[in-house]
N, C-alpha and C positions, 0 to 999 in steps of 0.2 A: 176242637175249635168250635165255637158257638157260630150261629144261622148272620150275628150280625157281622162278625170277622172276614168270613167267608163272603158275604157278600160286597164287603169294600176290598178285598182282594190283596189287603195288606197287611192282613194277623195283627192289626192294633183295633181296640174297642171304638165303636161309635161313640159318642158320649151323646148322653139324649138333651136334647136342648128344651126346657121346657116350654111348653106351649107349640110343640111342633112335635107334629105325627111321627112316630117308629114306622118301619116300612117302607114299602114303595110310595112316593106321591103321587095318591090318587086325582092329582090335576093332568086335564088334559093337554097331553105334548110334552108332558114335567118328564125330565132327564133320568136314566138310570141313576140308580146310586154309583155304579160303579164309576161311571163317567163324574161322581162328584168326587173324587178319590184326587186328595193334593199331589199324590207321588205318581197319577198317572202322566208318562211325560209323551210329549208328540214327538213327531217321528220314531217310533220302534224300528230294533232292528228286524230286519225279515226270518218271520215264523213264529211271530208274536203279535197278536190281533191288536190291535190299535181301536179304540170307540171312536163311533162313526162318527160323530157328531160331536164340537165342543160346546160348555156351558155357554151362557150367556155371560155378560158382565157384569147383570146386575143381580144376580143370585151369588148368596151367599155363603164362603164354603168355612167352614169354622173346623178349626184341628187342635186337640188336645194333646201338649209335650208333655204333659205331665207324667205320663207314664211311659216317657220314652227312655230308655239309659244309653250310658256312656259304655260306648265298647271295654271291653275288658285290659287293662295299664294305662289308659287316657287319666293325666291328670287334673283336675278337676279345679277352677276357680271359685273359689269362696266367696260369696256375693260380699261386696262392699256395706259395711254395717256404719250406723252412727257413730260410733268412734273413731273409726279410720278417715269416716267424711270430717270430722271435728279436728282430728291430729292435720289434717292436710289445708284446714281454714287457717289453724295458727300459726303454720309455718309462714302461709304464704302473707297472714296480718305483721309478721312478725320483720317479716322481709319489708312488707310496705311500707311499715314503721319507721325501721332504721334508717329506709332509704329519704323519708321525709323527714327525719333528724338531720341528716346529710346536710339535704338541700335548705333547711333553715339555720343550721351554723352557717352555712357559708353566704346566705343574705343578709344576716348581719353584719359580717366580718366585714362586707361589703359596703352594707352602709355606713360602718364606721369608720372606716377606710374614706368614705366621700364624704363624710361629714366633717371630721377634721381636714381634710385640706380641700374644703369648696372649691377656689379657687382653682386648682391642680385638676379637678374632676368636671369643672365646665371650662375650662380650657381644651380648644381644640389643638389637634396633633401640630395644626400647622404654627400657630401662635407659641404653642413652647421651644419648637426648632427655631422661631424666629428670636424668641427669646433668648435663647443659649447663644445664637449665635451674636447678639448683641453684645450680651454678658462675657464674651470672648474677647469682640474687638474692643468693650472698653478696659480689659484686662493687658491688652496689645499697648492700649493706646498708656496707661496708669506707667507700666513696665518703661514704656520711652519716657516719660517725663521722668520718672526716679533716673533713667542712666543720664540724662538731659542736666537733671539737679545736679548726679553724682562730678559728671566732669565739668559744670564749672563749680562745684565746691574745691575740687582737684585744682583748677585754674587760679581758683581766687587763692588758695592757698600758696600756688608757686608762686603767684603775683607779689603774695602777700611777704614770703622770704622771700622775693627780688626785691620788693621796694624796704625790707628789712637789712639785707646787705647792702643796699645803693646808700640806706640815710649812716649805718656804722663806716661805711666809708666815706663819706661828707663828713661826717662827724670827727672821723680820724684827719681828713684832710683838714678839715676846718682848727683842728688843734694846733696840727703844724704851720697851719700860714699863723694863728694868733701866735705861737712861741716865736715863730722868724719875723712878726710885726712886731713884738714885743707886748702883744696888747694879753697875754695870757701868763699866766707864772710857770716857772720848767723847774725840773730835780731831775739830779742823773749822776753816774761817775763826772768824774772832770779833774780840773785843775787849780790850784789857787798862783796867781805871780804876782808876785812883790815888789816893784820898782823900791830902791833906796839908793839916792840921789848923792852925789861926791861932793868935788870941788865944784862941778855945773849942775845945777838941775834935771829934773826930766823933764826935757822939752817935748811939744803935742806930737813932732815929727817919728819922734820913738817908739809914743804909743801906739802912734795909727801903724807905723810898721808889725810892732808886736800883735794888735788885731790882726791884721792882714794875714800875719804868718800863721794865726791858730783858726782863722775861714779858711784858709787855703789846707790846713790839717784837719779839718775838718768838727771845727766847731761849729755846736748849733744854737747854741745860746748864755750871750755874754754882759756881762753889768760891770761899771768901774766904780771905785769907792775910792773916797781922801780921809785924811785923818781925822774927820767929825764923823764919819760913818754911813753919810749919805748916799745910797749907791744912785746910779745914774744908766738906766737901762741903754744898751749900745743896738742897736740896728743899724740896715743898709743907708740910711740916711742920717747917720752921727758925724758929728763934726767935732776936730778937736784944733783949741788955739790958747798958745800962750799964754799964758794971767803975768798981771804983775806981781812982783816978789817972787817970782817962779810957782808960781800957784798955776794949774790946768784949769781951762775953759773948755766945760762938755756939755754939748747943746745949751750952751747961757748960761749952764750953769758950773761954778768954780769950786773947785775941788782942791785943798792942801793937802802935801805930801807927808805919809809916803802913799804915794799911787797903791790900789790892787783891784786887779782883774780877774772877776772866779767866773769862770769858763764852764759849760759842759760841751763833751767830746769823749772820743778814745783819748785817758791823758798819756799812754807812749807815744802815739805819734805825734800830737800839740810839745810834748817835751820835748823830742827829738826836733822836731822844726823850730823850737828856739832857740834850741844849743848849738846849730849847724854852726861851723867857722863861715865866718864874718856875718853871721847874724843878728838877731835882736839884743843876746845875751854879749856878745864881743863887743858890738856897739857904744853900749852903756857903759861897760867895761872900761874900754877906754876913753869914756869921758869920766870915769872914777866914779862912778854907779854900781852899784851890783844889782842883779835880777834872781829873785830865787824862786824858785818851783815848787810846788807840793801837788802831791797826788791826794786826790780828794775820794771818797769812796760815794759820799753823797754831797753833791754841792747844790747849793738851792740857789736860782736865779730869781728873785723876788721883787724887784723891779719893774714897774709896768711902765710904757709909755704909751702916750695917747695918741689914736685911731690917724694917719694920715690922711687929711681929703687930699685929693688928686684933683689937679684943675686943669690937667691937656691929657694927661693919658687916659685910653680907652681900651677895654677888654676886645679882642678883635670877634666876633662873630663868625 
């Protein structure tokens, strides 16, 4: 071991600092060397001299590692070289990158998102709730007025077949009083009768019996005709009277024989009600008349009489 080993007391070289003395310092009061030794520690255990005195703080104690080593299996760090400082710049550029790719996709997206619907983007929370719920109640209100339309389209319809039944029943009503006024023309089954006249005439008495008997069997509409062919429409208010020469007088006007009266009705029972003993047909009979019957499949009553005014009767309210 060399003079300077030995004398810093730790078997590693001084290293000489240039411009500063080998040896002891020849200044007055200047510290052992030993006392400048970095590994001497304070407090020692007992039995180991301790230096009496510490440095100062502003002397300066300089130690070379340089030729220190690593105990024997200590594994060893490899100083961090340019490369490895480089590999670790671009990971970490590489991360910053992506993450600022990130963040400028998604401000776009952003602002294209508020650029098409302006409107939707400076609207506040509370103005769209108020919104929606507008858009609600006039959705409420749109729905009543459709069911509102739907039933009276509904109404006006039933209305519409009510006042459509009430006029075909006016209508049909209205047929029936013009056939029973005479003021309409009638076809139906019915009957044809024949008056032919004996040793007496056919007097008007006979006929109105014969009417009477086929209203009472239920004729609905009746016309009489003479021998020029004229028929003479019969309603509730026909009159029959004698003519001269045995000639019939029907409403004024005169009719030559032979009489016929073409009926509609059921013609079995209008037949049967002039055949009854002591009837229309017996009647004439024995005044040496005959009465003859035919059944008609279609008899056409085509005789119209004109409208009666009525000058005391009134419809009763």
């Amino acid at each position: 071991m060399s003079e300077e080993q030995s004398e810093t007391g730790t078997g590693w070289p001084q290293p000489a600092v240039p411009g500063r003395p080998t040896g002891p310092d020849p200044r007055p009061g200047a510290p052992d060397s030993d006392e400048m030794s970095p590994l001497s520690p304070q407090g020692e255990p007992p039995g180991r001299q301790s230096p009496p005195d510490e440095p100062d703080a502003g002397d300066a104690v300089t130690v070379d590692l340089s030729s220190v080593t690593a105990p024997a299996g200590a594994e060893q760090t490899p100083p961090a070289g340019p490369a490895a400082v480089a590999r670790r710049f671009t990971s970490a550029g590489a991360m910053i990158a992506l993450l600022l790719g990130l963040l400028g996709f998604t401000l776009v997206v952003q602002l294209r998102t508020t650029s098409t619907d302006p409107t939707s983007a400076a609207t506040r929370q509370e103005d769209l709730v108020r919104i929606f719920s507008d858009l609600d109640s006039r959705e409420k209100r749109l729905r009543q007025d459709i069911e509102a339309l739907e039933e009276s389209q509904r109404q006006l319809r039933s209305g519409e077949q009510g006042r459509q039944a009430a006029l075909q029943e006016a209508t049909r009503r209205a047929d029936e009083l013009g056939i029973l006024a005479g003021t309409l023309p009638a076809r139906g089954p019915g009957l044809s009768v024949r008056f032919e006249a004996g040793s007496k005439p056919i007097s008007a008495y006979r006929v109105l019996d014969a009417v009477q008997e086929l209203r009472g069997a239920g004729a609905e509409a009746m016309q009489i005709s003479g021998g020029d062919g004229a028929p003479v429409r019969i309603i509730a208010s026909t009159y029959f009277l004698d003519g001269s020469g045995g000639d019939l007088v029907v409403d004024g006007r005169r009719l030559s024989g032979p009489i016929t009266i073409t009926v509609i009705g059921d013609p079995t029972t209008m037949a049967t009600a002039l055949k009854i003993p002591g009837g229309v047909a017996a009647s004439v009979a024995g005044d040496g008349g005959n009465v003859i019957v035919e059944d008609r499949e279609v008899a056409d009553v085509s005789a119209l009489h004109a409208p009666v005014k009525l000058e005391h009767a009134r419809p009763v309210s």
